[in-house]
N, C-alpha and C positions, 0 to 999 in steps of 0.2 A: 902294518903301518903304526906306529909312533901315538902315543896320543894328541899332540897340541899337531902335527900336521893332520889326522884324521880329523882334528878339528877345523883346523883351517879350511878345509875340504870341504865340510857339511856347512859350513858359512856361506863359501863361495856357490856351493850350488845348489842354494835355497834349504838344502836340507833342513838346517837351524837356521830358524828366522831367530831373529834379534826384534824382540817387538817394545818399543819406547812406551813406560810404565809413566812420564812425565809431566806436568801440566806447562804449558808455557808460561815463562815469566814475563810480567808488562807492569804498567801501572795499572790495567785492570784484574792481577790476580787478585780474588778475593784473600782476605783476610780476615784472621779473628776480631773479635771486638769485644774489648772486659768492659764491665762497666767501670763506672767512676766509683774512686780514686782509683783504678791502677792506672801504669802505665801504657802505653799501648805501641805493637810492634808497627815498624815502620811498611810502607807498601812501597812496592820496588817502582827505583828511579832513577834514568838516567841523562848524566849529563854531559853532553857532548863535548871534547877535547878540540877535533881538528876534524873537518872532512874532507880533502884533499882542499884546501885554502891555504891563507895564506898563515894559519895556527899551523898547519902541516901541510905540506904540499901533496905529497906524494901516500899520504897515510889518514886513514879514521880511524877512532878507537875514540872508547869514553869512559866515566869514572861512574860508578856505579854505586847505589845505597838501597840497602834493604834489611830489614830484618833477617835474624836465623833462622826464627821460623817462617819463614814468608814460603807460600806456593810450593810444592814438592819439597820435602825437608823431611830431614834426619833431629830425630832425639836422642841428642847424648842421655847416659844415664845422671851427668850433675844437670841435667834440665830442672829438675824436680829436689826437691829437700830431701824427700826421702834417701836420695841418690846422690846427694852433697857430695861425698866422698868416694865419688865412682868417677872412671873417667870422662874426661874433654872430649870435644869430639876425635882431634886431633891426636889422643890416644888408645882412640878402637884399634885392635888391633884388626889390622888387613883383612886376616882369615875368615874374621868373623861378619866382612863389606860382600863377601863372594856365598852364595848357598842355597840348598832345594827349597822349594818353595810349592805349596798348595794353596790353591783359593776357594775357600768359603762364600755360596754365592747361596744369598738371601736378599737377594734385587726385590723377589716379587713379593714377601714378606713386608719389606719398606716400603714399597708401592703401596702398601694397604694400611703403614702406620711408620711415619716419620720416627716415631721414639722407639723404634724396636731395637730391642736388647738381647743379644748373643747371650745364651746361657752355654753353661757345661756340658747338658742334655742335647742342645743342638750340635757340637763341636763332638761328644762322643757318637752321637747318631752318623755322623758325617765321617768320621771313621768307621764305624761298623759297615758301612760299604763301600770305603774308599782307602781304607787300611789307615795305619796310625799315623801322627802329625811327625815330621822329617825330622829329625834329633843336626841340632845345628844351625837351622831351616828357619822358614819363614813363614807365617802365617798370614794368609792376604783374605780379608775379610771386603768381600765384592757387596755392594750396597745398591748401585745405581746413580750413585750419588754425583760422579763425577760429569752427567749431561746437566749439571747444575751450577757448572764450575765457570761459568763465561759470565754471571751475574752474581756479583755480591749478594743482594737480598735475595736470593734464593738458595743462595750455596749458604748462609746463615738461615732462612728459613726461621726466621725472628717473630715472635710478638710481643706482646704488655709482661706474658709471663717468659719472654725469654728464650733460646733458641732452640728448636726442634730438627734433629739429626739423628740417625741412629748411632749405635753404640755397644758397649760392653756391660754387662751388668757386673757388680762388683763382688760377686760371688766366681762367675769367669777369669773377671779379669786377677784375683789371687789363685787362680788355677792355672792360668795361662802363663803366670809370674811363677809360683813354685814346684808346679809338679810339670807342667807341658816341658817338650826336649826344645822347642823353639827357642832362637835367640830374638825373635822379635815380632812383632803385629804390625803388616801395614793395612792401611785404611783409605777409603775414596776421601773423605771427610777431612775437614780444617782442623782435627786433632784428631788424636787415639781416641779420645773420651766421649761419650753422647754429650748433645746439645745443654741436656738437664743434669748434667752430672753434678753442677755446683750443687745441687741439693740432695747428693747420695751422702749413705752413708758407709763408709771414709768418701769425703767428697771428688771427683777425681779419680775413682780409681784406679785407671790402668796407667796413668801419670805415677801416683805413687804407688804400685805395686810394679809395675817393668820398671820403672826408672831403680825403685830400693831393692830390685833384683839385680841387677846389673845386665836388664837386657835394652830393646830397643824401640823406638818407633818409626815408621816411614805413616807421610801424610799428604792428602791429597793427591794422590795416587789416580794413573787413566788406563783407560784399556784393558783393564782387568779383564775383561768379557772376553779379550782373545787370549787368553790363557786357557790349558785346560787344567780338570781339579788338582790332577797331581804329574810331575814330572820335569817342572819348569825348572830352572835355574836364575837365583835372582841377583842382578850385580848393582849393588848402591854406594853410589861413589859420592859424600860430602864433602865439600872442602874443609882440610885439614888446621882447621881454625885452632891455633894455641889459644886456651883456655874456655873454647868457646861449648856452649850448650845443645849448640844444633849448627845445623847449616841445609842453605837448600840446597837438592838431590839431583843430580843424573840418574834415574834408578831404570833401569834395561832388564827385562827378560830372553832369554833363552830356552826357544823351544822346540820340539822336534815335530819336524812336519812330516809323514809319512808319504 
């Protein structure tokens, strides 16, 4: 048999589950929050057109605003300065939306300290029994973080000094950016970055080192737990926004059920 009908095949009879990586969008997706001055992205909103009335009789539909980064979303690489001169979202190319994918599960780590940070030592330990990181692939760094994801102030997990989430340490994350084969790091968490990263130094790091690499981010990410470490297949679909910096995600796993 063919490959895309062998595929179609293991679709239809459970073989490959299709397990939705997504968070739902509402007006209650949590969102970042900068301090003042910046600006701050919008939280998803929508506003009704017509629901079979007499705006439309026969039809509902409605006009929608949100941020790019708002709830499950894609980081182009111009998100970031570093990456100014990388593409739109809108010019990733395809190949690079579709790819294998491992997850990195340090749930019970986080469980024990909100500010924990991914080192190299962790990621090469994590290979040495789980063989190397997918060349093309995806790195999915599992936290826990996503049973947080229904309550703003928890999913920020904020105080006087500011937000506490785990993260990349910036030693990682220029490992992850120039030597690792992946094309990108997705994360449970309301960015790539730990909570305390405004005060690393390079601040931000896995913003400006994957964005000034020209690779990617996926964020706020669910269900990671039903993934296993290696084998997955991961498909992230943003909207093809001309000129845009991100957009939120469709992002689907494929995985094989024995």
């Amino acid at each position: 048999m063919s490959l895309l009908p062998s595929l179609a095949e293991a679709l239809a009879s459970g073989a490959l589950e299709v397990v939705d990586l997504t968070a739902p969008l509402s007006s209650t997706t949590p969102v970042i929050q900068l301090p003042p001055p910046f600006a701050q992205t919008a939280r998803f909103e929508l506003e009704e057109l017509s629901r079979y009335d007499d705006r439309g009789p026969a039809w509902y539909w409605n006009n929608f605003r949100t941020g790019e980064h708002t709830g499950t979303h894609f980081d182009a690489p111009n998100h970031w300065v570093t990456g100014r001169d990388g593409d739109d979202v809108a010019s990733v190319p395809v190949r690079r939306l579709v790819g294998p994918a491992v997850v990195l599960d340090f749930s019970d780590r986080v469980a024990q300290d909100p500010d924990f940070l991914l080192e190299v030592e962790h990621v090469q330990e994590w290979e040495a029994a789980h063989g190397p990181l997918p060349e093309g692939g995806w790195l999915l760094y599992r936290t826990g973080w996503d049973t947080r994801a229904f309550s703003q102030e928890d999913f920020l997990n904020a105080d006087e000094g500011g937000p506490h989430t785990p993260g990349i340490s910036p030693a990682c994350a220029r490992w992850l950016a120039e030597q690792a084969p992946v094309v990108g790091l997705g994360v449970e968490t309301v960015g790539t970055d730990a909570g305390a990263a405004h005060s690393f130094d390079p601040p931000f790091p896995c913003h400006a080192a994957l964005m000034g690499s020209g690779k990617y981010g996926l964020t706020q990410l669910q269900n990671l737990d039903r993934l296993p470490p290696t084998g997955a297949l991961l498909v992230a679909a943003p909207l093809p926004i001309v000129s845009g910096s991100g957009s939120p995600a469709r992002v689907l796993a494929l995985v094989e059920r024995g």
